[in-house]
C-alpha positions as CSV (number, residue, x, y, z in Angstrom):
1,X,-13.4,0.7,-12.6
2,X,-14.4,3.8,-10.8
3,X,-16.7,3.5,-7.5
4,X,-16.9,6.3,-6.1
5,X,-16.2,10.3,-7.4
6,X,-16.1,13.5,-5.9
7,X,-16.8,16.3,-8.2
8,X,-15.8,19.8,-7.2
9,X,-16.6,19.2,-3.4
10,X,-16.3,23.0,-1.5
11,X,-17.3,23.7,2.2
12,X,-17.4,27.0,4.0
13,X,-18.4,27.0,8.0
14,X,-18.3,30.1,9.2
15,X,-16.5,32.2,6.6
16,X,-14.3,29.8,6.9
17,X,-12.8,27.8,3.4
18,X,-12.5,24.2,4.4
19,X,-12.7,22.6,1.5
20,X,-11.6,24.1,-2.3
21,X,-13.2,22.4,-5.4
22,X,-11.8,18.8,-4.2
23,X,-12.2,16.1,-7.4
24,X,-11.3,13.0,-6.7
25,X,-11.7,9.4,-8.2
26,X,-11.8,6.1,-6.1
27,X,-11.5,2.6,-8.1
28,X,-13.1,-0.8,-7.3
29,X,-11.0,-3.0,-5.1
30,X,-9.1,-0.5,-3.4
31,X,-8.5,0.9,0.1
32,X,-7.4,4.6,0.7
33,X,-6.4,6.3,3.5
34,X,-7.0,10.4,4.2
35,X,-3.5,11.7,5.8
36,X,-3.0,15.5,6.5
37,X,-2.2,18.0,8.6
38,X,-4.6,18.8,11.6
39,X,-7.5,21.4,10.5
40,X,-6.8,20.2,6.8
41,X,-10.6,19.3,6.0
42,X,-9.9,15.3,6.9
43,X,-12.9,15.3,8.9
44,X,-15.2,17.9,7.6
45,X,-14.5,15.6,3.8
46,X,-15.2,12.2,6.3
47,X,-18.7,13.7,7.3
48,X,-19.5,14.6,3.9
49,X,-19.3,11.4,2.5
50,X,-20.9,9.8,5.6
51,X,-23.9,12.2,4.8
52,X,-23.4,14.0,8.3
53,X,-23.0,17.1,6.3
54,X,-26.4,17.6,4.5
55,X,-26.3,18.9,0.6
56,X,-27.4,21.9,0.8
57,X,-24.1,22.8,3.0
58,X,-21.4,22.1,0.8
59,X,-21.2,22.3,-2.8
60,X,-20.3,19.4,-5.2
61,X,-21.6,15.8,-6.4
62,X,-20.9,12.4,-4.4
63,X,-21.5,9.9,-7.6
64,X,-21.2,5.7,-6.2
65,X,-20.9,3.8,-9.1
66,X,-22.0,6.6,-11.5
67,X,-25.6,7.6,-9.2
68,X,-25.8,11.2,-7.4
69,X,-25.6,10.0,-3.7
70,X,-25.1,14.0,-2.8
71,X,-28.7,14.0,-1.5
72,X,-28.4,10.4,0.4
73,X,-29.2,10.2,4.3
74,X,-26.4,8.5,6.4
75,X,-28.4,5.2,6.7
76,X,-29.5,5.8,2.9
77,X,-25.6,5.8,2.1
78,X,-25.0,2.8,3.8
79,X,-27.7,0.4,2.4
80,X,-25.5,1.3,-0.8
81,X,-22.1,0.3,0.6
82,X,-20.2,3.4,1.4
83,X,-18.8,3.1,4.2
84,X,-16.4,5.4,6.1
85,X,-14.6,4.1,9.1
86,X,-13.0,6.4,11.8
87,X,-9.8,5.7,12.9
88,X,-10.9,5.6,16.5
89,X,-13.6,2.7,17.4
90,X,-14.5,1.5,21.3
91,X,-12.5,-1.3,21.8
92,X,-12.6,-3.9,24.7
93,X,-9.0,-5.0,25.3
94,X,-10.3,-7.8,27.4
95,X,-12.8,-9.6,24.5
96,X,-11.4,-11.4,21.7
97,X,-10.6,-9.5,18.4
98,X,-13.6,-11.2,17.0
99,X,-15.6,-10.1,19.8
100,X,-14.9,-6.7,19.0
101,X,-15.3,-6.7,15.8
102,X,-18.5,-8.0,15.9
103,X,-19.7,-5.8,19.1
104,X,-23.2,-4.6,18.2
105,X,-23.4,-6.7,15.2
106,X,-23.7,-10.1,16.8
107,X,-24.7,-12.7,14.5
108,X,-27.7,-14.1,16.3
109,X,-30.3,-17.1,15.8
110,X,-33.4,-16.8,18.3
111,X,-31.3,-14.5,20.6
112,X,-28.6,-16.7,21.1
113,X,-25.2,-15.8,19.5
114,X,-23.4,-18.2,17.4
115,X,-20.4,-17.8,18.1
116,X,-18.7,-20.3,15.7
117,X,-20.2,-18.0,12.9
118,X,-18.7,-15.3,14.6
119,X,-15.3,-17.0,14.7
120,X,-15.6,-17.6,11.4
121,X,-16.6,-15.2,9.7
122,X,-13.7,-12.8,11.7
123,X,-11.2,-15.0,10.1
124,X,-12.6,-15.0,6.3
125,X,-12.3,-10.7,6.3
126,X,-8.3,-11.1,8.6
127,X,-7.6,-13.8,5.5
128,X,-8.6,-11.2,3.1
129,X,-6.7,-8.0,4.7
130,X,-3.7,-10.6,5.0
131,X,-3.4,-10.3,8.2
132,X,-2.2,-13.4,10.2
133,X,-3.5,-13.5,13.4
134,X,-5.5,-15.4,15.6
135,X,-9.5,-14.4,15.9
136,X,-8.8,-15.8,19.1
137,X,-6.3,-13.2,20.2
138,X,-7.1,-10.8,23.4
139,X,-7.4,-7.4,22.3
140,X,-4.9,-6.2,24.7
141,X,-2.1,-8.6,23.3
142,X,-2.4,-7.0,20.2
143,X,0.8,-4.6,19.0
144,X,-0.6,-1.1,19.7
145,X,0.8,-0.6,15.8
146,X,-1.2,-3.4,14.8
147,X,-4.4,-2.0,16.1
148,X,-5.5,0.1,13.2
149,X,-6.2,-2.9,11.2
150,X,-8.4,-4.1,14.0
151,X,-10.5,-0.9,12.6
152,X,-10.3,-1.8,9.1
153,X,-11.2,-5.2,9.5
154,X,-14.2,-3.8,11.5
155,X,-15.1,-2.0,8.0
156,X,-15.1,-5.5,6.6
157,X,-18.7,-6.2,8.7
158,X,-21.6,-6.5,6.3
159,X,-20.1,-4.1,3.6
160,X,-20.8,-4.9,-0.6
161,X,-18.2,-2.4,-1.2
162,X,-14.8,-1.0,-0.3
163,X,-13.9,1.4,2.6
164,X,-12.6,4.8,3.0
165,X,-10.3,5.6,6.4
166,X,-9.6,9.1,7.9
């Protein structure tokens, strides 16, 4: 099932052509990842989805789930699930990875943190990306090839829907 299209997506800053009639089809259930060279448009495309880019800058239709989201605010898009993570987050190497992937989404009852939750819940969405490691773990001790998936787990934080990395 298709999620999420883009329909003839063009950008021009400056005089400059940064992005040329992209289409593109993204199905339920899936993860992709946006590789390509540096100045390619991998950004500029990342802001247009995360509705950093308003409409009436780039040309095109964002559809989710077959609804024109092209005119969506940022905060508007993610009420409806899209998410787009960046491949660089703030990490603290000396907090847990749960810890960190929970930074500035604490689940909290009366101001206190409940941490158990917390554990919890970090090793529900490391079950689900299959990746066998401890919640526990210190950042720092984690494989410094291993640390991208500490950003797509991070994507996993109160999301209906799938992600989209650049």
């Amino acid at each position: 099932m298709i999620v999420l299209s883009l329909e003839h997506i063009s950008l021009t800053i400056e005089h400059s052509l940064i992005l040329d009639d992209l289409s593109l089809s993204l199905s339920a259930g899936e993860f992709y990842y946006l590789i390509g060279d540096r100045n390619s448009g991998k950004s500029a495309l990342a802001c247009i989805l995360r509705g950093n880019i308003p409409k009436n800058v780039y040309e095109g239709r964002i559809l989710l789930e077959g609804k024109d989201i092209s005119s969506f605010s940022c905060r508007q898009r993610e009420t409806t699930g899209l998410r787009v993570l960046s491949q660089k987050w703030a990490f603290v190497p000396g907090m847990t990875l749960a810890e960190n992937l929970f930074l500035g989404s604490e689940i909290h009852d009366l101001g206190i943190i409940r941490w158990n939750k917390i554990f919890n819940q970090t090793a529900k969405i490391l079950e689900e990306i299959q990746w066998n490691i401890s919640p526990t773990i210190l950042l720092k001790n984690i494989p410094k090839d291993k640390l991208y998936l500490v950003s797509l787990a991070k994507g996993f934080i109160s999301r209906p829907y799938q992600g989209f990395s650049h």
